[in-house]
C-alpha positions in Angstrom: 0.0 0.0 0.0 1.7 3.5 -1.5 -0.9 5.7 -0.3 -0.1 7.6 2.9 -3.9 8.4 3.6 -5.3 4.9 3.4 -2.3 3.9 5.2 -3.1 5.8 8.2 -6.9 5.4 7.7 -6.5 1.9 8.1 -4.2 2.0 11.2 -6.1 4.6 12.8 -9.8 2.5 12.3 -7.8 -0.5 13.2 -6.6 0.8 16.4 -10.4 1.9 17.2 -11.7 -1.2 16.2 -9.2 -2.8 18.6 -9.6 -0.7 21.9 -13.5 -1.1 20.7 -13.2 -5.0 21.5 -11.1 -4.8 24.3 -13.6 -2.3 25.9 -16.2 -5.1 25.3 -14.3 -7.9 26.2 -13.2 -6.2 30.1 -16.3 -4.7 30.9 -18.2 -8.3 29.7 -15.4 -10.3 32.0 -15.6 -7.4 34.9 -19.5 -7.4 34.7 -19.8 -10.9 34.7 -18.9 -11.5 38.0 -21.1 -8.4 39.2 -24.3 -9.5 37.5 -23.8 -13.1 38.6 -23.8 -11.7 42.3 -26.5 -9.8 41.7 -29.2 -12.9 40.6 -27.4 -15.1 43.3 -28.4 -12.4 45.7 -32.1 -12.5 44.2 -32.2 -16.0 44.2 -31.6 -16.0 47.9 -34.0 -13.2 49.0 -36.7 -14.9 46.8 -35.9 -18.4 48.7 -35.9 -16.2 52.5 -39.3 -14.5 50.9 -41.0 -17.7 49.8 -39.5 -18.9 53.2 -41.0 -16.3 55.3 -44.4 -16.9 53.9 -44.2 -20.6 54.7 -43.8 -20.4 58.2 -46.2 -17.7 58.0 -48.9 -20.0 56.5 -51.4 -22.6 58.4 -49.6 -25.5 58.8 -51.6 -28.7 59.5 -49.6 -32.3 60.2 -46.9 -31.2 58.5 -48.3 -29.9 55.5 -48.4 -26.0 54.1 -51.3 -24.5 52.0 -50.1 -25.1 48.4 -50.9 -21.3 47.3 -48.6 -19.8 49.3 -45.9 -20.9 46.6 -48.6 -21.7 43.6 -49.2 -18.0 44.0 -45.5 -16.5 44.1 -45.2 -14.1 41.4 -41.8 -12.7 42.2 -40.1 -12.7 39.3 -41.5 -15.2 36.4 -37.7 -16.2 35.7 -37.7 -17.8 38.6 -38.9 -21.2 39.9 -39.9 -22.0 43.3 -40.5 -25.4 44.9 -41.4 -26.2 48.2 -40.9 -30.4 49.4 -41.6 -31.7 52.9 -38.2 -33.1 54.6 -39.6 -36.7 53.8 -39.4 -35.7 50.5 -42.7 -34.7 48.9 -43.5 -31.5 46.7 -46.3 -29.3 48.9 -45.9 -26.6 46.3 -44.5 -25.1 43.1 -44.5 -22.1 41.0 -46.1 -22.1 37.6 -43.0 -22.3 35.5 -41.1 -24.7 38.1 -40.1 -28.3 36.9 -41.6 -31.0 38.9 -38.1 -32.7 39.2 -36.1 -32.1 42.3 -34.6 -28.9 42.3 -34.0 -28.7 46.5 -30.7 -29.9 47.7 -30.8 -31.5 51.6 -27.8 -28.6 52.7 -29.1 -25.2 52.8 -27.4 -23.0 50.7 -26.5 -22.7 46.8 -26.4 -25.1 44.3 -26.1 -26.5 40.4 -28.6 -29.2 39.3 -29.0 -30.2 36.4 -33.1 -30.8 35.6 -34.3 -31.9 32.3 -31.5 -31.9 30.6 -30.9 -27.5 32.0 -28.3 -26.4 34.1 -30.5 -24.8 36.9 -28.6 -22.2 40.1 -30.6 -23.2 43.4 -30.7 -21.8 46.5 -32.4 -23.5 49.2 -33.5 -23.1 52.5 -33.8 -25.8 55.2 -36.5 -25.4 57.7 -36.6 -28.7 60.6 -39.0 -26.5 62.5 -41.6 -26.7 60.0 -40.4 -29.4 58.6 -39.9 -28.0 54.7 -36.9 -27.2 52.2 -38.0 -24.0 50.2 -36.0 -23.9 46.9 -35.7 -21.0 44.0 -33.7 -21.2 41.1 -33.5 -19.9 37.5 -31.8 -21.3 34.2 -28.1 -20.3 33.7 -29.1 -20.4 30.2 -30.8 -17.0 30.9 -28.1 -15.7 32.7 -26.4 -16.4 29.3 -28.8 -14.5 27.2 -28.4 -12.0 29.7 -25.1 -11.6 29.5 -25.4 -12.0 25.5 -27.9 -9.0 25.7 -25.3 -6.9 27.4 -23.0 -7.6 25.1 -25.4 -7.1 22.1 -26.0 -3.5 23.7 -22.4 -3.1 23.7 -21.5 -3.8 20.2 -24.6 -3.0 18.4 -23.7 0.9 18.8 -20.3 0.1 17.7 -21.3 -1.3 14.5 -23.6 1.9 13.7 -20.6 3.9 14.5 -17.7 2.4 13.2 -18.4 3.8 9.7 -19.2 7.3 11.0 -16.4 7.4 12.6 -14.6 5.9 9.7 -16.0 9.0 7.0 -14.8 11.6 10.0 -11.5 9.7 10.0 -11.1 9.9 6.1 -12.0 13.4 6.3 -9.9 14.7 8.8 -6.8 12.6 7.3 -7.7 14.4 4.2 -7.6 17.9 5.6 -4.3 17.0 7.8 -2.6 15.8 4.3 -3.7 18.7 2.5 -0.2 20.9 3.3 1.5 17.7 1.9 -0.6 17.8 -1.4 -0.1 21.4 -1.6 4.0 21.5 -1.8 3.5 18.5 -4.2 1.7 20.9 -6.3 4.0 23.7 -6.2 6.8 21.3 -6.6 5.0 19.9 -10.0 4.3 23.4 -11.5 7.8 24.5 -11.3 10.0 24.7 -14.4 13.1 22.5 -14.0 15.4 25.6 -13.5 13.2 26.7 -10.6 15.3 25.5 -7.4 13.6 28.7 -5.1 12.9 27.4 -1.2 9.3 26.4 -0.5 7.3 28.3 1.3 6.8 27.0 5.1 4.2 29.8 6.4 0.9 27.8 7.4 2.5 24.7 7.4 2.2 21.9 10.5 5.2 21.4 12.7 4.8 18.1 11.3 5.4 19.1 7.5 8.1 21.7 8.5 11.0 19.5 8.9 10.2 18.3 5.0 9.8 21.6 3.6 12.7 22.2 5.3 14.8 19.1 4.1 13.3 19.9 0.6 15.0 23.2 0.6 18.0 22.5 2.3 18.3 19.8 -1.2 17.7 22.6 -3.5 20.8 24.5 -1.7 23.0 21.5 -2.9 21.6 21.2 -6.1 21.8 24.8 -7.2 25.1 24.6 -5.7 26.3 21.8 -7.7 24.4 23.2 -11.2 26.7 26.5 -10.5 30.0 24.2 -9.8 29.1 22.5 -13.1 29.1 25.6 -14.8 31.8 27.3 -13.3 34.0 23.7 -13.7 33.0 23.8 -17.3 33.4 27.2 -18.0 36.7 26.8 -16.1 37.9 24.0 -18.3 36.9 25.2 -21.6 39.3 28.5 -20.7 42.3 25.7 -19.6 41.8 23.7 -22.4 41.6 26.6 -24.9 45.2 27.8 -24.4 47.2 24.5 -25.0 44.9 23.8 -28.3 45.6 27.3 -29.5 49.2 26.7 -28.8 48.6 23.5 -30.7 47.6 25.0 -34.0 50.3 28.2 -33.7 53.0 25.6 -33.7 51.2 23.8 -35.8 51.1 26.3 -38.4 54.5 27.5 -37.6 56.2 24.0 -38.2 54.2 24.0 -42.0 55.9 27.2 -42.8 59.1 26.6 -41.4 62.0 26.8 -44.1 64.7 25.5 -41.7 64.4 22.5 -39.6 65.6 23.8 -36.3 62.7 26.3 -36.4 60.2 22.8 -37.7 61.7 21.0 -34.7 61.3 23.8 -32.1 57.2 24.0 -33.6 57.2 20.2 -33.1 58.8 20.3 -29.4 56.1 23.0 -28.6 53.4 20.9 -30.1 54.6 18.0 -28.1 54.3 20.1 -24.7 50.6 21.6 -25.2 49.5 18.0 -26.0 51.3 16.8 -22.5 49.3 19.7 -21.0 46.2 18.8 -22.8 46.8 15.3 -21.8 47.2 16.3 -17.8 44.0 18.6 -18.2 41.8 16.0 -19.2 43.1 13.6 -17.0 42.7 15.5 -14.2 39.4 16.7 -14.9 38.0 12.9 -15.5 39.6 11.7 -11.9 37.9 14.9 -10.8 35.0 13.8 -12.2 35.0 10.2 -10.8 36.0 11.5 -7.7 33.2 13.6 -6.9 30.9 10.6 -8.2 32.0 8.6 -4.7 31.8 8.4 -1.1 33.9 10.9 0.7 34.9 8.0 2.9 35.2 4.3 1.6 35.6 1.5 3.7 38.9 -0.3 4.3 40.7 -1.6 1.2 43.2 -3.9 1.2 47.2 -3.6 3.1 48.9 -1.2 1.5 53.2 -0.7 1.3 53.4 3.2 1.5 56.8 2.9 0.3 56.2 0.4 -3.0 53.2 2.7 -3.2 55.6 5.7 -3.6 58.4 3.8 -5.4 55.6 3.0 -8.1 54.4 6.4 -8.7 57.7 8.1 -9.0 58.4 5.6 -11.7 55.4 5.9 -13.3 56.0 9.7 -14.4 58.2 11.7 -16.6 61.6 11.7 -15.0 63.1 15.0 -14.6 67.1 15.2 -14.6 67.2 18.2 -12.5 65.0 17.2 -9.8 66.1 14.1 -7.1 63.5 12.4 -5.6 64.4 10.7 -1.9 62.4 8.3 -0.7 62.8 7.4 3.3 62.9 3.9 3.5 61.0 3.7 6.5 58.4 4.4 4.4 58.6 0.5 3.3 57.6 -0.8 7.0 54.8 1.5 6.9 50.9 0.0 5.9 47.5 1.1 6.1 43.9 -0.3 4.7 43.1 2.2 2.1 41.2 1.9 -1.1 44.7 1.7 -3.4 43.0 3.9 -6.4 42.2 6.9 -4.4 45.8 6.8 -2.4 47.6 6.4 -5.6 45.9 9.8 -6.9 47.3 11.4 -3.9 50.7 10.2 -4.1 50.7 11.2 -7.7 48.9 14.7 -7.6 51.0 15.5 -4.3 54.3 14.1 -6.5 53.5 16.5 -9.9 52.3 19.3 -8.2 56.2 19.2 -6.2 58.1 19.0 -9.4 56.2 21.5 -10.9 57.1 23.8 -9.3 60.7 23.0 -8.9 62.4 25.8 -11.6 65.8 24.7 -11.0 67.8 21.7 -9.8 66.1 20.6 -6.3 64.7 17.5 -4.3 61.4 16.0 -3.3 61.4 14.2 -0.4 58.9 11.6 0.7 58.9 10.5 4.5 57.6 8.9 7.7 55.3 11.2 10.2 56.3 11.3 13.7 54.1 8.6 15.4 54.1 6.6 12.2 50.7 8.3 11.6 51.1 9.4 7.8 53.6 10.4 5.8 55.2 13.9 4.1 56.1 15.5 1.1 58.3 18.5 0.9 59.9 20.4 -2.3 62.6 22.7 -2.9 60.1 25.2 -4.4 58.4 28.5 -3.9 55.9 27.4 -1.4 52.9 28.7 -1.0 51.7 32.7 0.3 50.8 31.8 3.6 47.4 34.2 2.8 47.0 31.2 -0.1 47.2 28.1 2.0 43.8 28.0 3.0 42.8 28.2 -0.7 45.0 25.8 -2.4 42.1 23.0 -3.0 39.7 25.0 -4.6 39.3 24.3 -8.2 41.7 26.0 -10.7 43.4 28.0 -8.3 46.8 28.6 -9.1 47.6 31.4 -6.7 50.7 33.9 -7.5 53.3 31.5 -8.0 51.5 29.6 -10.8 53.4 27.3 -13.2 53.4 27.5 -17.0 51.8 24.2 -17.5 49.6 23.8 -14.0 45.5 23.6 -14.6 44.8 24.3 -10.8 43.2 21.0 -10.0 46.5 18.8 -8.8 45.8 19.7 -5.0 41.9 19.4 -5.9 41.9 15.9 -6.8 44.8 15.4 -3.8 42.3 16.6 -1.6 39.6 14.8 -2.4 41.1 11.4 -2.7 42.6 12.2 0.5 39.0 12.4 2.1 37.7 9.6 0.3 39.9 7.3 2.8 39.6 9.1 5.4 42.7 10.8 5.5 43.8 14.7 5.8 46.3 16.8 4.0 47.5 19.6 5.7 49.3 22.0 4.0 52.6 24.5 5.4 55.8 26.0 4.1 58.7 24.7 4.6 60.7 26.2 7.8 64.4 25.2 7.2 64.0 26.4 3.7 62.0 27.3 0.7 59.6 24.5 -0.2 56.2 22.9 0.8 55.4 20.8 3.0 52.0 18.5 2.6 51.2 16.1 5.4 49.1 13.0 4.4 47.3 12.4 7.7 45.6 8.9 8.4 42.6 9.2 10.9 42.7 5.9 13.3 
């Protein structure tokens, strides 16, 4: 069942339905007792009564006049008999059986006459030498007890679909908020990501509206990163294919060959930067795509990890890269894909920006907690630090051939396992320093 209303509808009649029978069912059980107390009791002041008028009557040789209990009208459910202690019936009301209903004890009593289950109470009188006895059928004790019950759920059934119709309507009128949003959310052109309106609304509905609008934050948010990451990218990629065709064009008019093989040289670096650019902006993409935070991969060697990315890019003659090898005793459980975007990002991004001969140096953290990067660049303006991952920024010591997005991607990788780079300049030199921080 999808629909909210007859969901409710149903629980709620349910629920009435149920506390309807339980009502019935304790007050039959707690009456029971009551009402059964009550006839006993009438049984035995009809037996006293009848009784009472017995030893009030003219008794001759044992006998009593037979109208004193032919004549007892006191209630025509009951049955009154009067027999002689020797055992013969003086008297009985119209409607009594003429089978034994006296018992020799005084007091109450179940016999079962005529194929009825009949509740006695008699009274034993030696004096006058009689046994009075007055009982009635439990069988009308049951259709009294059914009558009670009858009274009790005949209402209900008259008022079960009343209350029903007032239940639908006022489930209708409570849902009505909920059916209005849906029909300002449907009337809205799919560029239309303004907040809802919450005035009027139940407390109930608030937190919705306001979920609702707190998701058309993120998703103008992410339409205007889209753009901006588009727009951003056509302007990167522009430069390096304009580059392409100058060179290009100056290699086809070229009438010496060092000036052709300059053009080609040229041509071979805009397509490396080309290349970068649309690598980085696809991992960007994938990136973005996933978790933040993965769950543990498999055992990782930070220092084979390290050793494999070096080796897997451009060497450089001027720069050295030093590896610690403590670095190989060092493992974590990290998803390998996202680490290795780190390690390579964290790796280019260095020798970037390495104009002359230097080092990049990978090693341990105190506390065997992470590891470190450091260069022998420019560093970073310390005002700058803070934005370093933001998409294509490239700050004021920008390299010729950097897109912006190498500490980006870093970043987010880095956060995908859980990790944290923090970001400092170097204090024994010029340089940077990135710390790839584990969380435990």
């Amino acid at each position: 069942m999808t629909s909210l209303r007859r969901r409710l509808f149903l629980l709620l009649i349910s629920a009435t339905a149920a506390i309807w029978v339980c009502a019935v069912g304790w007050i039959y059980f707690a009456n029971r007792a009551d009402l059964e107390h009550v006839l006993d009791t009438r049984l035995q002041e009809a037996a006293r009564m009848v009784h009472s008028m017995v030893a009030s009557s003219n008794l001759e040789n044992g006998g009593v006049a037979a109208a004193s209990a032919a004549d007892f009208t006191y209630n025509r459910q009951l049955s009154c008999q009067v027999w002689s202690m020797s055992g013969r019936l003086l008297a009985r009301s119209g409607g009594a059986p003429e089978d034994n209903l006296a018992e020799e004890r005084e007091g109450f009593s179940d016999r079962l006459v005529n194929g009825e289950v009949w509740r006695v109470y008699t009274v034993v009188d030696p004096e006058h030498g009689v046994r009075v006895a007055v009982g009635d059928r439990l069988g009308l004790r049951a259709r009294l007890a059914r009558d009670l019950i009858v009274g009790l759920v005949g209402p209900a059934l008259l008022a079960v679909p009343l209350l029903g119709l007032m239940i639908w309507a006022s489930l209708g009128r409570g849902l009505a908020p909920l059916r209005r949003i849906a029909g300002e959310i449907a009337g809205r052109a799919g560029d239309d990501v303004s907040p809802v309106a919450s005035e009027g609304a139940p407390d109930e509905v608030r937190p919705l509206i306001a979920a609702l609008n707190g998701l058309f934050v993120k998703v103008e948010a992410a339409r205007r990163h889209e753009k901006e990451m588009t727009a951003f990218a056509a302007h990167e990629l522009r430069t390096p294919l304009a580059g392409l065709k100058t060179q290009a064009q100056v290699a086809l008019a070229a009438k010496d060959a060092p000036t052709r093989d300059g053009a080609l040289r040229q041509i071979i670096t805009s397509v490396d930067r080309a290349s970068r650019l649309v690598r980085q902006l696809l991992a960007l993409a994938r990136l973005e795509a996933l978790p933040e935070v993965e769950g543990d991969g498999g055992a990782l060697n930070l220092g084979a990890l390290v050793r494999e990315v070096v080796a897997g890019l451009p060497r450089r003659p001027e720069i050295t890269v030093m590896i610690d090898d403590a670095l190989d005793g060092l493992e974590i459980r990290a998803d390998r894909d996202s680490l290795y975007l780190v390690v390579r990002n964290l790796q280019e991004n260095a020798a970037e920006h390495i104009a002359s001969p230097g080092r990049v140096v990978w090693s341990v953290l105190p506390g065997r907690v992470g590891l470190a990067i450091e260069d022998d660049g420019p560093g970073i303006p310390d005002d700058e630090l803070p934005e370093v991952t933001r998409r294509f920024f490239r700050g004021r010591h920008r390299s010729g051939s950097g897109s912006g997005l190498g500490l980006t991607i870093a970043d987010l990788a880095a956060r995908r396992i859980g990790a944290k780079l923090v970001f400092a300049n170097r204090i024994d030199a010029p340089g940077l320093r990135v710390e790839i921080r584990f969380c435990s």
